[in-house]
C-alpha positions as CSV (number, residue, x, y, z in Angstrom):
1,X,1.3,17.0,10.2
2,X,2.6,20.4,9.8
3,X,6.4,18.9,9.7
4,X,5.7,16.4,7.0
5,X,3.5,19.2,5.2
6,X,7.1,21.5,5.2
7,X,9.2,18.5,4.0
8,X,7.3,17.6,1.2
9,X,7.4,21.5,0.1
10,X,11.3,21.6,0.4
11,X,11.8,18.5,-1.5
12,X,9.7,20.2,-4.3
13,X,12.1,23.0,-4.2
14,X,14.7,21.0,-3.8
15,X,15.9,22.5,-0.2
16,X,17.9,20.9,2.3
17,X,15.7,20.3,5.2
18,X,17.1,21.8,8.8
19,X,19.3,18.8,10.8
20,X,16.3,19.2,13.5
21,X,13.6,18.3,10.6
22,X,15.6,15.5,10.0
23,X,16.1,14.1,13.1
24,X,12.2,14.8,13.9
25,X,11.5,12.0,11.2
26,X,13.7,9.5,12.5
27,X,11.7,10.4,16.1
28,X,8.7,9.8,14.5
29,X,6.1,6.9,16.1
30,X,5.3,3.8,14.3
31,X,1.7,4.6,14.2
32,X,2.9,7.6,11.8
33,X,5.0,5.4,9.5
34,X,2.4,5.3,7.2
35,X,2.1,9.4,7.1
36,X,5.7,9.7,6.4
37,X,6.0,7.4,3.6
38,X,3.4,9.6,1.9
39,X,4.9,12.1,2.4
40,X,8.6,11.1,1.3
41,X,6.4,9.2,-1.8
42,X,5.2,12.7,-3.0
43,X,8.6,14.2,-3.3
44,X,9.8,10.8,-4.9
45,X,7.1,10.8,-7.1
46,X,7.7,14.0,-8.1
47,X,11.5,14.0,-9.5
48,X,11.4,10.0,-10.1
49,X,8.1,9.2,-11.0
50,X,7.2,5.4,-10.8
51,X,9.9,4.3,-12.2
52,X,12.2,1.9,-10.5
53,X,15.9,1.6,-11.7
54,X,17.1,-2.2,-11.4
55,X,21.1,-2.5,-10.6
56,X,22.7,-6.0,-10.7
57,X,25.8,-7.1,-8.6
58,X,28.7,-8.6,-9.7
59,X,31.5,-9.4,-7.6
60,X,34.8,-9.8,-9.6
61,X,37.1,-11.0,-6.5
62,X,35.5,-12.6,-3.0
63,X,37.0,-12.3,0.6
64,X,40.2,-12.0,1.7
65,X,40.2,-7.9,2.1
66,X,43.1,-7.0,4.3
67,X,41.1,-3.8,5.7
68,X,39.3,-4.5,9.2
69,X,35.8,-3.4,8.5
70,X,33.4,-4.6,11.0
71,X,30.4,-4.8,9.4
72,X,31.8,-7.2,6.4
73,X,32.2,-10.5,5.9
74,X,35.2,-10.1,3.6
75,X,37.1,-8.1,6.4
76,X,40.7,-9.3,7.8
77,X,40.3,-11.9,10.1
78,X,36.7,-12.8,8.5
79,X,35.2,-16.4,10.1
80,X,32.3,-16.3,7.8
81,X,31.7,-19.4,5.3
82,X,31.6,-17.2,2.4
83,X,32.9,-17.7,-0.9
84,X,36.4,-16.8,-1.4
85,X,37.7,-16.4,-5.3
86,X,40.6,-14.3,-7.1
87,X,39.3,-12.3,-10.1
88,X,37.2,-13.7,-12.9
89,X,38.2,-13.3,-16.0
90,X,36.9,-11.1,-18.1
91,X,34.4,-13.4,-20.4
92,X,33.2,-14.8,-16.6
93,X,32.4,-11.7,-15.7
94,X,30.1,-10.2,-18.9
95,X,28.6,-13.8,-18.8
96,X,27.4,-13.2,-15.0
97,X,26.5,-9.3,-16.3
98,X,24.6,-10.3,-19.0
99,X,22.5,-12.8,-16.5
100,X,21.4,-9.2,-14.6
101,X,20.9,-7.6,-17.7
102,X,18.8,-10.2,-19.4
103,X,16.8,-9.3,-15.9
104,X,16.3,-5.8,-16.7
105,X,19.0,-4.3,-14.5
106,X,20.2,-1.1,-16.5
107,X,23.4,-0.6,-14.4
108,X,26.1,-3.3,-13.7
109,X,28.1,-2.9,-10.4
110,X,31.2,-4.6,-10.7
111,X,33.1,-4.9,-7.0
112,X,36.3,-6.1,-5.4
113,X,37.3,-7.0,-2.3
114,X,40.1,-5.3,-1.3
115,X,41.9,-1.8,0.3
116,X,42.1,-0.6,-3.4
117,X,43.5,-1.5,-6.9
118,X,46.9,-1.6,-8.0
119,X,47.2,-0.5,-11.7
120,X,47.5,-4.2,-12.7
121,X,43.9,-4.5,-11.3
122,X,42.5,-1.4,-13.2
123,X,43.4,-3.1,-16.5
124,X,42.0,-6.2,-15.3
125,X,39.0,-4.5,-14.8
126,X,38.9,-2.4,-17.7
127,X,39.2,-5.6,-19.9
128,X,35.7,-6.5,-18.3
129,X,34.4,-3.2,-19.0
130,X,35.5,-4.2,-22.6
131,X,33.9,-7.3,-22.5
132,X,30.6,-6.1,-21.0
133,X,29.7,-3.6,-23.4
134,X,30.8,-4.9,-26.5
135,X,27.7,-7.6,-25.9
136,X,26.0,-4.7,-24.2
137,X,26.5,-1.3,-25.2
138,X,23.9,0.8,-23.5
139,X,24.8,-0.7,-19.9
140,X,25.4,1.4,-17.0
141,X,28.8,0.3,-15.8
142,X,29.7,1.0,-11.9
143,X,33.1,0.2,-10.5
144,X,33.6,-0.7,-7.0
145,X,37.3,-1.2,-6.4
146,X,38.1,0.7,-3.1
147,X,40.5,3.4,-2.1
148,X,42.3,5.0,-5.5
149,X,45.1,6.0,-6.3
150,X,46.1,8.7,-8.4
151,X,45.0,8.4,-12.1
152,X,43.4,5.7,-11.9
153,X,39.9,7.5,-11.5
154,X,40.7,8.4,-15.0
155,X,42.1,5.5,-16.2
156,X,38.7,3.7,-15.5
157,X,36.6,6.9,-16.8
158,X,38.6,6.4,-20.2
159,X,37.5,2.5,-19.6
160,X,33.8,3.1,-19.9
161,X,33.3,3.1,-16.4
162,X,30.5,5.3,-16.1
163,X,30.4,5.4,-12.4
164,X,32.2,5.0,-9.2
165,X,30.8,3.7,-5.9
166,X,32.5,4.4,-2.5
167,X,30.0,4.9,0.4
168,X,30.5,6.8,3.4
169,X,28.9,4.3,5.4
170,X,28.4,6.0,8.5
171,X,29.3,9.1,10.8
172,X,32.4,11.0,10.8
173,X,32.6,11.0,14.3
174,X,31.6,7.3,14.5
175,X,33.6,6.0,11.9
176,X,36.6,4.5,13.5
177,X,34.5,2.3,16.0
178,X,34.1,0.5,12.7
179,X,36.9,0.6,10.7
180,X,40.8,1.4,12.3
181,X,42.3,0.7,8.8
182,X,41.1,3.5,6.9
183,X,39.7,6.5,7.3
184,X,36.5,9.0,6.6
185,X,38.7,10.8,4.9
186,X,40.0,8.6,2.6
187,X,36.3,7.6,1.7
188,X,35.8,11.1,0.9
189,X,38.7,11.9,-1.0
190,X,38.2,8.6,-3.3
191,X,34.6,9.7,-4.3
192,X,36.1,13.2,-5.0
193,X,38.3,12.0,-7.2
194,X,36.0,10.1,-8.9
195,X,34.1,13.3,-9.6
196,X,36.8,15.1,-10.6
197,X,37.7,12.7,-13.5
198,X,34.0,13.1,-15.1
199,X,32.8,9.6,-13.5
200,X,29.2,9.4,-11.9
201,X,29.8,9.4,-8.2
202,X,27.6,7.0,-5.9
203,X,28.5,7.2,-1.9
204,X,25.9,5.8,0.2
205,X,25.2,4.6,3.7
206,X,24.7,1.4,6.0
207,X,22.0,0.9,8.8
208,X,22.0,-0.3,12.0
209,X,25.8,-0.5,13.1
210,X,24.3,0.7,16.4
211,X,24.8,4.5,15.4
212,X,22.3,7.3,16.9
213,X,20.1,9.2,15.1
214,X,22.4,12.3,15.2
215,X,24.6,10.0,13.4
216,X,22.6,8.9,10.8
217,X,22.0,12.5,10.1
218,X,25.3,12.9,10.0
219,X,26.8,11.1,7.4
220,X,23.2,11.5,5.3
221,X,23.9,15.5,5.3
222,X,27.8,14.8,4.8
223,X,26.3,12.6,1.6
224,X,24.4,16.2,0.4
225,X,27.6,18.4,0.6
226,X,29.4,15.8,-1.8
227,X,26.8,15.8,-3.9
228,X,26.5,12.0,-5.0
229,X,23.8,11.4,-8.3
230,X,23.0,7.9,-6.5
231,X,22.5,7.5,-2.4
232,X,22.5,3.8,-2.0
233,X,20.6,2.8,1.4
234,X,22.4,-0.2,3.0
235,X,20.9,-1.8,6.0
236,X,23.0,-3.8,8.0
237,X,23.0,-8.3,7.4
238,X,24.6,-9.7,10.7
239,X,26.6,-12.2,8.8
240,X,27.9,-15.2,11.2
241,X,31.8,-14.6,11.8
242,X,31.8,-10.7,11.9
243,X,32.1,-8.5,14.5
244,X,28.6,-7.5,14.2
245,X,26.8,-11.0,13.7
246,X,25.0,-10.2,16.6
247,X,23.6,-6.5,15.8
248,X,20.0,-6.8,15.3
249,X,18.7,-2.9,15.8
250,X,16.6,-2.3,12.9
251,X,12.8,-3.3,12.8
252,X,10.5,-2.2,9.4
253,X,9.3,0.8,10.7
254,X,12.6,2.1,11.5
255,X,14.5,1.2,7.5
256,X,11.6,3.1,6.4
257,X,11.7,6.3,8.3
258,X,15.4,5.9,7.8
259,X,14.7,6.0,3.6
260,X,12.1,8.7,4.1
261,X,14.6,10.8,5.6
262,X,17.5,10.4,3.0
263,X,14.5,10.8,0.3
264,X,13.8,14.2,2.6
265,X,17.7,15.4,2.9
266,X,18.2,14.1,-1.0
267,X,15.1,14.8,-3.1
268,X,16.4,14.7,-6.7
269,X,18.8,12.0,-6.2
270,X,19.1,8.1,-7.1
271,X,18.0,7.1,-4.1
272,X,19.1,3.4,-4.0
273,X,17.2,0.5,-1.7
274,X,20.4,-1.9,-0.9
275,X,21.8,-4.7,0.9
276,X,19.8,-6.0,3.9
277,X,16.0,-4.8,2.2
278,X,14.7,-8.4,2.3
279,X,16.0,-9.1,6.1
280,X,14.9,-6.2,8.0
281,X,11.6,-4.9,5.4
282,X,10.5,-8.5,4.8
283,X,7.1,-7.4,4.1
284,X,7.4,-4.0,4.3
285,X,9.5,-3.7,1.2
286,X,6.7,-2.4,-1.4
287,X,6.0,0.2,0.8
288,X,10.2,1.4,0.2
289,X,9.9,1.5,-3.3
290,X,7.5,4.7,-2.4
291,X,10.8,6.3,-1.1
292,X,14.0,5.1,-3.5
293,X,13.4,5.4,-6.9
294,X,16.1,2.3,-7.4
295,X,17.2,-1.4,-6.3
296,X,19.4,-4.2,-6.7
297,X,18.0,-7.4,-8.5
298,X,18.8,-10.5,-7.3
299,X,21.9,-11.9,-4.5
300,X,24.3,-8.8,-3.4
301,X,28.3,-9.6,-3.1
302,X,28.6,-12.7,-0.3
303,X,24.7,-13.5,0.8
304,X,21.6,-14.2,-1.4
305,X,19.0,-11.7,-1.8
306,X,15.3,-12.1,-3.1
307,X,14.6,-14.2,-6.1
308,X,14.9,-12.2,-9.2
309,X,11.5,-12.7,-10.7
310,X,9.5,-11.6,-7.2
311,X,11.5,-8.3,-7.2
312,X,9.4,-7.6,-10.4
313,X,7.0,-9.1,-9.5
314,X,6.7,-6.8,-6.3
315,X,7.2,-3.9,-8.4
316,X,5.0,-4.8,-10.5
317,X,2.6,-5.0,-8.0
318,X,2.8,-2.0,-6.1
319,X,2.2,-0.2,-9.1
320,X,5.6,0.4,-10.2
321,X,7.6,-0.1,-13.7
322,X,10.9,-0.8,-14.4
323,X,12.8,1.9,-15.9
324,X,14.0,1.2,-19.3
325,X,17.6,2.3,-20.8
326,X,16.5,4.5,-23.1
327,X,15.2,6.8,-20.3
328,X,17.4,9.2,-18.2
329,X,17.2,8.4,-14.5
330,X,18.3,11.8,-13.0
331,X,16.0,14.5,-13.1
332,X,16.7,17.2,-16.0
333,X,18.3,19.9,-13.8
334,X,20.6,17.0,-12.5
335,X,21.2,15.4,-15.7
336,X,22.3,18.8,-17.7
337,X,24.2,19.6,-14.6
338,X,26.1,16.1,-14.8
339,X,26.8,16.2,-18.9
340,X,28.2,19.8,-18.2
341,X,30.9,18.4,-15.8
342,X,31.8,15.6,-17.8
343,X,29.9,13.0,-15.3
344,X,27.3,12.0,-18.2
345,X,23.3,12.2,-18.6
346,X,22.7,9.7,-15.2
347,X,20.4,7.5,-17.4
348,X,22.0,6.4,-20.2
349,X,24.9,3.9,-20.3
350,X,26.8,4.7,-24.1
351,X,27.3,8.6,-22.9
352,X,28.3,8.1,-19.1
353,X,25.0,7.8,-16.8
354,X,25.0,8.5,-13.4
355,X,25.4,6.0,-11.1
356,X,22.5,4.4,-9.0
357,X,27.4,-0.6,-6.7
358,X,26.1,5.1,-4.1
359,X,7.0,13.6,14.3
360,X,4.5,15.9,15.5
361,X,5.2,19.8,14.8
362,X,7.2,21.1,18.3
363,X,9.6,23.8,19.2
364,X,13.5,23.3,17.2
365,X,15.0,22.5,20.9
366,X,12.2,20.6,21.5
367,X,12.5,17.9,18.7
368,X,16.6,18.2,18.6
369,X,16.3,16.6,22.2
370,X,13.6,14.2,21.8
371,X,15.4,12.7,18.5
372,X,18.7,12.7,19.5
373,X,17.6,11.2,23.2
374,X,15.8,8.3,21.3
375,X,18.8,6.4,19.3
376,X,19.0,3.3,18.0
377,X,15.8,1.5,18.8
378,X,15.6,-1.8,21.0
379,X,17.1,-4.6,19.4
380,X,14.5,-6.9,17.7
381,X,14.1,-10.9,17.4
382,X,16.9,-11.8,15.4
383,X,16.0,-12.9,11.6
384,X,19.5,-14.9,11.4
385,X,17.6,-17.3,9.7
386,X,17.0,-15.0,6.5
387,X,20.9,-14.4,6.2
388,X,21.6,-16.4,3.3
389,X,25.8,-16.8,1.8
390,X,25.7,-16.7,-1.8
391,X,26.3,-20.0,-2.9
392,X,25.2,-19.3,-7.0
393,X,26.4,-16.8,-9.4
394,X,29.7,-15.3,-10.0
395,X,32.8,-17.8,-8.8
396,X,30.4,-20.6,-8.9
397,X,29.7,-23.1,-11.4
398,X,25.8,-22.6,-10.7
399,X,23.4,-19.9,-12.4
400,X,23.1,-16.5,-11.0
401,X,20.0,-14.8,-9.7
402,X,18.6,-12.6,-11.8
């Protein structure tokens, strides 16, 4: 396929693909799934290697955001049975890291619900970076805190925070049909300044809101302009009591053309497999870690994920490894680029890594109208049953999963 064939030799080269190549994948049939995953596997291969990068979750305050996003379960307004907890203390929290580290996860996410910190939280949370790596030094450490405020980027960069995750989640244009209490722009502007105090930035996407394909290439080329080291892939988990419980638009097929074209638009980049991989993949998910280069282990903020031990045993079996912390995740180019600017080496956790909690050939006009036509696909069966609300881990008294 002459369109995969030019792909594959402009991820070598690390050029940005044309918006009309892009949408071309996403257009692409099911009976060529298995084409474009080789394709996207090559350029993975290439930067990444087999390696697989294992993140691990930990969320330091549950529900009661007062933004209005649609797709979460901690949102204003939120009817869903979740858990629902004020901040752990410090020693809670290193206890529930060291359960995702004693897993092999190389970067801890730490998250909290909420529009953003005040500067009382930033010391909170600082104390738990404190905690974390004086029982683990060479961790990765993440922070996930929404919306910042001036100098606190740096306040949580002189931490130890080694990374800062604030996704884009979809489409400029599309963006306030799913959130009215923020904006784009203030998504943007946090993972700049993140940047701009030396931290790792991380600013991903989410999956089947009901967005078009023109959308999804959107906010996946707004992702390349900022310049993230880590992509993470979210696909959307129709949690019961959110706006969007009943959003079911994502089969296999579709999550993985949608990760071969990120892998496309974002060759040398952490390209994360998030929230929602075990729902809408089910089986399919070996063939993913063929396209991103990285994963979470274990349950994600308010629902369960996989068991630890079958996500490696999966990669394990498809002929994967786990990638250890004495090796540097971003490719060298990347990596010298990032210790330059102060944002760290992207692999190793003790000097600032960068962070992974981030068709047939036709005429241009031909394939710009046939993928933007096409648009979300028809809903599937719904898989409600494999929605799971965290019940173990962090804010429990039970065991994480890890």
């Amino acid at each position: 396929m002459d369109l995969l064939n030019t792909l594959v030799e402009k991820g070598l080269r690390r050029e940005t693909p044309t918006r009309e190549e892009a949408l071309a994948v996403l257009a692409t049939s099911d009976d060529e799934v298995l084409d474009v995953v080789a394709a996207a596997g090559k350029v993975r291969r290439a930067w990444f290697g087999r390696r697989v990068k294992l993140n691990y979750l930990v969320n330091l305050k549950s529900g009661l955001c007062p933004e209005d996003c649609s797709y979460c379960s901690q949102r204003l307004g939120s009817k869903s049975e979740i858990l629902k907890y004020t901040w752990l203390k410090p020693e809670q929290a290193a206890a529930a890291a060291g359960a995702g580290v004693a897993g092999g996860a190389k970067r801890v996410c730490l998250v909290a619900s909420g529009r953003g910190p005040t500067d009382r939280d930033v010391e909170r949370v600082s104390q738990t970076i404190a905690a974390i790596k004086e029982e683990h030094q060479e961790v990765e450490i993440c922070a996930c805190l929404g919306l910042l405020s001036q100098g606190q980027a740096e306040r949580l960069k002189d931490a130890g925070a080694n990374a800062y995750n604030h996704n884009l989640n979809t489409s400029e244009a599309t963006y306030g049909d799913i959130t009215t209490t923020h904006t784009y722009a203030d998504r943007v502007s946090t993972v700049q300044q993140a940047q701009a105090a030396g931290m790792s930035a991380c600013s991903g996407l989410i999956a089947g809101m009901g967005e078009s394909d023109a959308d999804l290439v959107d906010v996946v080329f707004s992702l390349r302009e900022l310049d993230p080291d880590s992509v993470p892939v979210n696909f959307l988990i129709p949690i019961e009591g959110t706006p969007l419980a009943g959003d079911w638009n994502l089969t296999p097929q579709r999550c993985l053309r949608i990760l071969a074209m990120v892998r496309f638009v974002c060759p040398d980049v952490e390209v994360r497999l998030a929230g929602g991989r075990e729902i809408h993949l089910r089986s399919l998910q070996p063939l993913a870690l063929h396209l991103a280069n990285s994963i979470f282990l274990g349950d994600y903020l308010t629902t369960e994920g996989q068991a630890g031990k079958d996500d490696l045993a999966m990669i394990a079996d498809a002929g994967f490894e786990v990638e250890g912390a004495d090796t540097t995740t971003l490719p060298a180019h990347r990596a010298d680029a990032a210790a330059a600017a102060g944002t760290g080496c992207g692999g190793h956790g003790g000097e600032g890594g960068g962070c992974g909690p981030c068709g047939d050939a036709a005429p241009a006009d031909a394939v710009t109208a046939q993928a933007t036509a096409a648009g979300p696909v028809a809903p599937e069966r719904s898989h409600a049953d494999l929605v799971a609300v965290r019940r173990r881990g962090a804010g429990t008294d039970l065991p994480p999963n890890a």
